[in-house]
C-alpha positions in Angstrom: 0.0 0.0 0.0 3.0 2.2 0.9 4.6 1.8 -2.5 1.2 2.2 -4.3 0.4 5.5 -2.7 4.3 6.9 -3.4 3.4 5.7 -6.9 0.2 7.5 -7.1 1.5 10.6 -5.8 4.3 10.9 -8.6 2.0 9.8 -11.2 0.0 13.1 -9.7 3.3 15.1 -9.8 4.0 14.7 -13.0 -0.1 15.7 -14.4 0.8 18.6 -12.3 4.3 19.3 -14.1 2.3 18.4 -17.6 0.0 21.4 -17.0 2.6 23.7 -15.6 4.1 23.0 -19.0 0.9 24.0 -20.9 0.8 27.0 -18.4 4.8 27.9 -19.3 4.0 27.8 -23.3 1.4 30.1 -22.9 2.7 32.6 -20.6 6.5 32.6 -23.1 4.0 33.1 -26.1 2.4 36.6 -24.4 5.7 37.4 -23.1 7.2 37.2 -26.8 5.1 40.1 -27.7 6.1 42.6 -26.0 9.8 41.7 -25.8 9.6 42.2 -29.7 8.5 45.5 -29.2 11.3 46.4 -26.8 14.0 45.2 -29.2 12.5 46.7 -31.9 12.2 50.4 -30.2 15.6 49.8 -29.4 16.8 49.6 -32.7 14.6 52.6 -34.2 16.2 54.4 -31.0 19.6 53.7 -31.8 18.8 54.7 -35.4 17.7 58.1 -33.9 21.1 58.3 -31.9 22.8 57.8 -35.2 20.9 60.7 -37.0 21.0 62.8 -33.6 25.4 62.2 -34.0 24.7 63.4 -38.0 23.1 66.4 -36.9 25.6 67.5 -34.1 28.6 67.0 -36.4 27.3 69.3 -39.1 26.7 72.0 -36.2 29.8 71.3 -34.3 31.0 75.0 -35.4 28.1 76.2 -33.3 28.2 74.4 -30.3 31.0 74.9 -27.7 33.5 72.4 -27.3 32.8 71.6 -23.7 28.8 71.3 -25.4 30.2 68.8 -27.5 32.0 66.7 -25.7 29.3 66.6 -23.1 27.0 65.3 -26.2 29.4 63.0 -27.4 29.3 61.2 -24.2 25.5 61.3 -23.3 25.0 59.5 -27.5 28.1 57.0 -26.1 26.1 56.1 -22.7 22.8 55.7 -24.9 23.9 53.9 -27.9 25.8 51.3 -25.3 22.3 51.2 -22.9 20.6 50.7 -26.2 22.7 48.0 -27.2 22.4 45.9 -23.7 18.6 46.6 -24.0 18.9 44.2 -27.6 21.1 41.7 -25.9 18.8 41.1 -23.4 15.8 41.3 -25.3 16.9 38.9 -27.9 18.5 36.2 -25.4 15.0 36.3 -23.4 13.0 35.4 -27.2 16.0 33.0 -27.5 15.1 31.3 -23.7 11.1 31.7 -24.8 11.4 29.8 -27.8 13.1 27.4 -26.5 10.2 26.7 -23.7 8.1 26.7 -26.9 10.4 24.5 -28.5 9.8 22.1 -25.6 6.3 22.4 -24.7 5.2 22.1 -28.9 7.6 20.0 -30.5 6.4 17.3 -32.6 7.4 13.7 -30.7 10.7 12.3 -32.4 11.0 14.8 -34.8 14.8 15.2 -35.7 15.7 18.7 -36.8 18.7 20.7 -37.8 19.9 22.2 -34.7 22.5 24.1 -33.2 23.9 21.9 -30.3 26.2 24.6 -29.1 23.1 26.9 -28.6 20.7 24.0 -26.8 23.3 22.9 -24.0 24.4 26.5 -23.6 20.6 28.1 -23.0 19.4 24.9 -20.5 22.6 25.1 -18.6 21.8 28.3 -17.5 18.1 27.3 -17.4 18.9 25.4 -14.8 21.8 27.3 -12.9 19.2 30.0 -12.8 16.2 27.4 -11.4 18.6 26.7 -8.8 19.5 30.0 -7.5 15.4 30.8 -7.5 15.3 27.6 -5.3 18.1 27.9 -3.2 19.5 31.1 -2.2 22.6 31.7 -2.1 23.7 29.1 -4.2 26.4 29.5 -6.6 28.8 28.0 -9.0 31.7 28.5 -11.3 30.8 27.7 -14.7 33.2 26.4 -17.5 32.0 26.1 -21.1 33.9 25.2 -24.1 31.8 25.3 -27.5 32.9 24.6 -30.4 32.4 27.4 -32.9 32.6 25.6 -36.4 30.1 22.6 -35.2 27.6 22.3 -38.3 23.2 21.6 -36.9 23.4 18.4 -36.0 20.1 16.4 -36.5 18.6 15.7 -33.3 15.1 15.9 -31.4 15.4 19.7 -29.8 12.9 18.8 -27.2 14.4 15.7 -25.9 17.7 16.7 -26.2 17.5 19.9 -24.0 15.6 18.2 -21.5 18.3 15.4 -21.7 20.6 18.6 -20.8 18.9 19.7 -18.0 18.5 16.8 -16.2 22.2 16.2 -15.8 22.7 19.6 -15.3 20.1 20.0 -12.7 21.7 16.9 -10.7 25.5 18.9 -10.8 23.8 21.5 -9.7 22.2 19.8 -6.9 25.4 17.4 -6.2 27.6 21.0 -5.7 25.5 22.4 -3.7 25.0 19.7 -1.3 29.2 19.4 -0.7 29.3 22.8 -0.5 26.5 22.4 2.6 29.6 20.3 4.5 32.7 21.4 3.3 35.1 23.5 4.2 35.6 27.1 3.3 38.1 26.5 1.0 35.7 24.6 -1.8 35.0 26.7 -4.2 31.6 24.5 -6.6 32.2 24.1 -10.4 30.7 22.7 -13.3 32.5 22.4 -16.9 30.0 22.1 -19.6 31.9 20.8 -23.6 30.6 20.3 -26.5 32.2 19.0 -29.5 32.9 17.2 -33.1 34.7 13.6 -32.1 35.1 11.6 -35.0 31.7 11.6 -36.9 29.8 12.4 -33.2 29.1 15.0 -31.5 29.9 15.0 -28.1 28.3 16.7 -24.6 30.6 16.5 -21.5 29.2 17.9 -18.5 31.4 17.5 -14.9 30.8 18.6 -11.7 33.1 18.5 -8.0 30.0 18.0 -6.0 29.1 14.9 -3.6 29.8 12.1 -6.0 28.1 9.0 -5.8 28.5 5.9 -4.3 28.4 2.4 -5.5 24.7 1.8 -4.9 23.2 5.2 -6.2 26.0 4.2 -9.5 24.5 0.8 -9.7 20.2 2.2 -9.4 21.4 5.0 -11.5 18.7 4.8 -14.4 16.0 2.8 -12.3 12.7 4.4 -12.4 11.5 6.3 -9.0 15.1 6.1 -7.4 16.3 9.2 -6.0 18.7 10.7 -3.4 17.1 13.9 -3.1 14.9 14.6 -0.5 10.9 13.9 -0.6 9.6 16.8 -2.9 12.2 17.2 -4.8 13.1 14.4 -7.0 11.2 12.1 -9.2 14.1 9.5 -9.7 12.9 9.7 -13.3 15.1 11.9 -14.4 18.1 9.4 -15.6 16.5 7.4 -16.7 14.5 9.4 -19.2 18.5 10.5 -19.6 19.1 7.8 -21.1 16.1 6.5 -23.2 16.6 9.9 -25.3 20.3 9.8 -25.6 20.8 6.0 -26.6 17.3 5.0 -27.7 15.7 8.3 -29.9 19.0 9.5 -30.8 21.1 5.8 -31.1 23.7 7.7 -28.9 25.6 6.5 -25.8 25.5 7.8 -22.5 28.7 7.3 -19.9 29.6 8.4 -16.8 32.2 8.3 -13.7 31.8 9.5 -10.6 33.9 9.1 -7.4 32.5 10.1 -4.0 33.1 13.2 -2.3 34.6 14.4 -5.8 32.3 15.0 -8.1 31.0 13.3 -11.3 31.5 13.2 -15.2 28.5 12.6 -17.6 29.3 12.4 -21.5 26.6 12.3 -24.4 27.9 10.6 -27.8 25.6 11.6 -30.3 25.6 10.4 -34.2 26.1 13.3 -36.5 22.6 12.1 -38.8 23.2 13.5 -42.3 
C-alpha cells in the first residue's frame, strides 16, 4: 500500500508538471510580444542616436566644445544602454522559444539544430532554477563550444531536457558538498561540446558529492532518488538515457567518485 500510494502521488506530480508546462508555453507566447516590441524600439532608437550624431557633427561649429564633448558622451552612454537593451531582449526570445520549442515540438522529430546553442541556454536554465530555489547558491561555470560545429540532426525537445536533467543533478550534487565542506571549496561545473570523429559529443562534470556504489548501480531505475521527498522524481536518468541511446542511437557514460564529483558524456551520431 505504501509503494502504491508513493506511486500514485508521482504519477500526480508529474499531471501537475504536464499542466505547468501547458501554463509555461502560454505565458512565453504573451511574453514574446512585448519583448519584440522592446527590441525593436531599441533599434529605431539607436537609429535616432545615429541621425542625432549626424546632426551634431554638421553643427559642431556652433556648439562649444565643452557642449560637444558633453553630447558626445551622453549619445556614447545611450547607444551602449541601447545596445544591452537588444542583448537582453533577444536572449530572453531565445530562452522563450526554447520553452516553446519544448512544450510544442512534434514527438521524435529530428531537426537541424544548433547543439552549441541547446546545451548552452538549459545550462543556464537550470543554474538560474537553482538560485530561485536555493539562495545563495552558486557555482563557477566552464564552457567550451565549439564554434565551427555544423546543426546536428537531433530531437530539440528531448535533447534539451536530456541537458537539463544532468545539469540540474550537478547543480544539486555541488550544492550539497558545499553544505559540509570546508571554506576553501569553491563548486564548479565544466559544460563541452564538440565534433569527435563523426559524433558530436556533450561532456558535463561537476566537483559535488559524488556518488556511491549503490546510487551508481540504481542510476537509471525508475522512482530512485537521493534527493529529499519533494524534490526528486528519480525519473530523471532514466529518461536520460532513453533519449540519448534510444531516440538518438547515442551512448550515455559516466564516472563518478565520492566526495569528488561526477563526469557525464553524451555521444551523439552526427545524422546527415
Amino acid at each position: 500500500m505504501t509503494e502504491t500510494e508513493q506511486l500514485r502521488q508521482r504519477l500526480l506530480k508529474q499531471e501537475k508538471l504536464a499542466s505547468l508546462g501547458m501554463l509555461s508555453a502560454g505565458i512565453a507566447h504573451e511574453i514574446q510580444n512585448p519583448l519584440n516590441f522592446v527590441i525593436n524600439f531599441s533599434k529605431m532608437s539607436n537609429k535616432l542616436l545615429d541621425d542625432l550624431i549626424v546632426v551634431v557633427e554638421d553643427n559642431a561649429d556652433r556648439l562649444p566644445e565643452a557642449d560637444r564633448e558633453d553630447l558626445s558622451d551622453i549619445v556614447a552612454d545611450l547607444k551602449e544602454n541601447m545596445g544591452q537593451i537588444m542583448e537582453s531582449g533577444e536572449r530572453a526570445v531565445s530562452i522563450i522559444q526554447g520553452i516553446l520549442l519544448v512544450s510544442r515540438g512534434k514527438e521524435n522529430e529530428y531537426v537541424p539544430a544548433d547543439v552549441c546553442h541547446i546545451v548552452k541556454e538549459y545550462v543556464r536554465l537550470s543554474y538560474h532554477a537553482m538560485r530561485a530555489n536555493h539562495p545563495g547558491f552558486n557555482v563557477t561555470i566552464r564552457e567550451q563550444y565549439q564554434e565551427d560545429l555544423p546543426p546536428i540532426m537531433v530531437i530539440p525537445q528531448d535533447l534539451s531536457r536530456a541537458v537539463l536533467n544532468v545539469v540540474n543533478n550537478a547543480c544539486y550534487a555541488v550544492w550539497v558538498l558545499s553544505q559540509k565542506a570546508t571554506a576553501d571549496y569553491s563548486p564548479e561545473i565544466s559544460v563541452s561540446v564538440a565534433a569527435v570523429g563523426n559524433d558530436v559529443v556533450i561532456t558535463i562534470a561537476d566537483n559535488g558529492e559524488g556518488m556511491t556504489d549503490e546510487v551508481k548501480q540504481r542510476l537509471f531505475e525508475n522512482f530512485f532518488t537521493t534527493k529529499p521527498i519533494g524534490q526528486g522524481t528519480g525519473l530523471g536518468m532514466g529518461i536520460t538515457r532513453d533519449i540519448i541511446e534510444n531516440k538518438h542511437g547515442g551512448k550515455l557514460a559516466f564516472t563518478s567518485a565520492e566526495g569528488k564529483g561526477s563526469t557525464f558524456t553524451f555521444t551523439i551520431p552526427m545524422k546527415k
